[in-house]
C-alpha positions in Angstrom: 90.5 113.1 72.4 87.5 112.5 74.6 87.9 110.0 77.5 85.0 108.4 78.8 86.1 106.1 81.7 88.1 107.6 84.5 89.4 104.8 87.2 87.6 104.8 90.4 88.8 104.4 93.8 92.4 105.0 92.6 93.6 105.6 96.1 92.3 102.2 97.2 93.8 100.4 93.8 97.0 102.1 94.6 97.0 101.8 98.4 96.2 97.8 97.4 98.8 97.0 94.2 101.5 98.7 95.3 105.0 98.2 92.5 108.6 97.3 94.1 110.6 100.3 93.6 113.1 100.8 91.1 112.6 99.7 87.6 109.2 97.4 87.5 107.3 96.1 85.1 103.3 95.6 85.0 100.7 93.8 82.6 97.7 95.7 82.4 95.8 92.5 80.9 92.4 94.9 80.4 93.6 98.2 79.3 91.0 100.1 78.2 90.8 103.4 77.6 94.4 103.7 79.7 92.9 104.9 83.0 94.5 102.6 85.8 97.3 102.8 83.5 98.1 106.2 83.7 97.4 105.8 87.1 100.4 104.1 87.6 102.2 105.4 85.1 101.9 108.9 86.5 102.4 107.7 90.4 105.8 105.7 89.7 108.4 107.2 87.1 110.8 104.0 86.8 107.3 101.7 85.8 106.9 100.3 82.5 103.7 98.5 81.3 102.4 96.5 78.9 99.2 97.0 78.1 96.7 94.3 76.6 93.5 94.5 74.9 91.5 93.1 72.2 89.4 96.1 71.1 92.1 97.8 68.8 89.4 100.6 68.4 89.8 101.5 72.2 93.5 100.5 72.3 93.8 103.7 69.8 92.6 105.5 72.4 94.7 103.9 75.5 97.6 104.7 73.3 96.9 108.2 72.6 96.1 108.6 76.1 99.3 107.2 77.1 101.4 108.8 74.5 103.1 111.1 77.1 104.7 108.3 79.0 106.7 107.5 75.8 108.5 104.6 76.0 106.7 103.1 79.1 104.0 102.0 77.6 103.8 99.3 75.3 100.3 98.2 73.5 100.0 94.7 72.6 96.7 93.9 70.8 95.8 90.3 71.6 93.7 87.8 73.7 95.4 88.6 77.1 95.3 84.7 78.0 96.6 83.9 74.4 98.9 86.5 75.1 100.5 85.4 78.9 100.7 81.8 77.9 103.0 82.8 74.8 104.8 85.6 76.9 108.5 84.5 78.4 109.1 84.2 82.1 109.9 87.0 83.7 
């Protein structure tokens, strides 16, 4: 698979969103490619994400990325604003 974007400044985006430790959660509401995503993926073992986009073409791509992390990642292929307002409360 050939990945086009890589995430930049990924020391300042970590530095600046740092996740609670333990078992987290995170809505990646522009996922891409899967860049950031993996970023966090990789950095914290107990994070799960979910992972929106509307582009299902690129979404393939986030999820093939991704497919390492198993289970933590979970692609949802929707409007993320149509997606949050239908989304429980966490």
């Amino acid at each position: 698979m050939e990945v086009v974007h890589y995430p930049v400044m990924h020391r300042e985006v970590l530095e600046n969103l740092p996740i609670p430790e333990g078992d987290s959660l995170l809505i990646d509401c522009t996922t891409g490619e899967g860049g950031h995503t993996s970023l966090f993926l990789s950095s914290y073992p107990s994070l799960t994400v979910i992972g929106i986009d509307r582009d299902s073409v690129i979404q393939k791509k986030a999820i093939e990325r991704l497919s390492g992390f198993g289970g933590r990642f979970h692609p949802v292929n929707a409007w993320f604003d149509d997606y949050l307002s239908e989304a429980p409360s966490v």
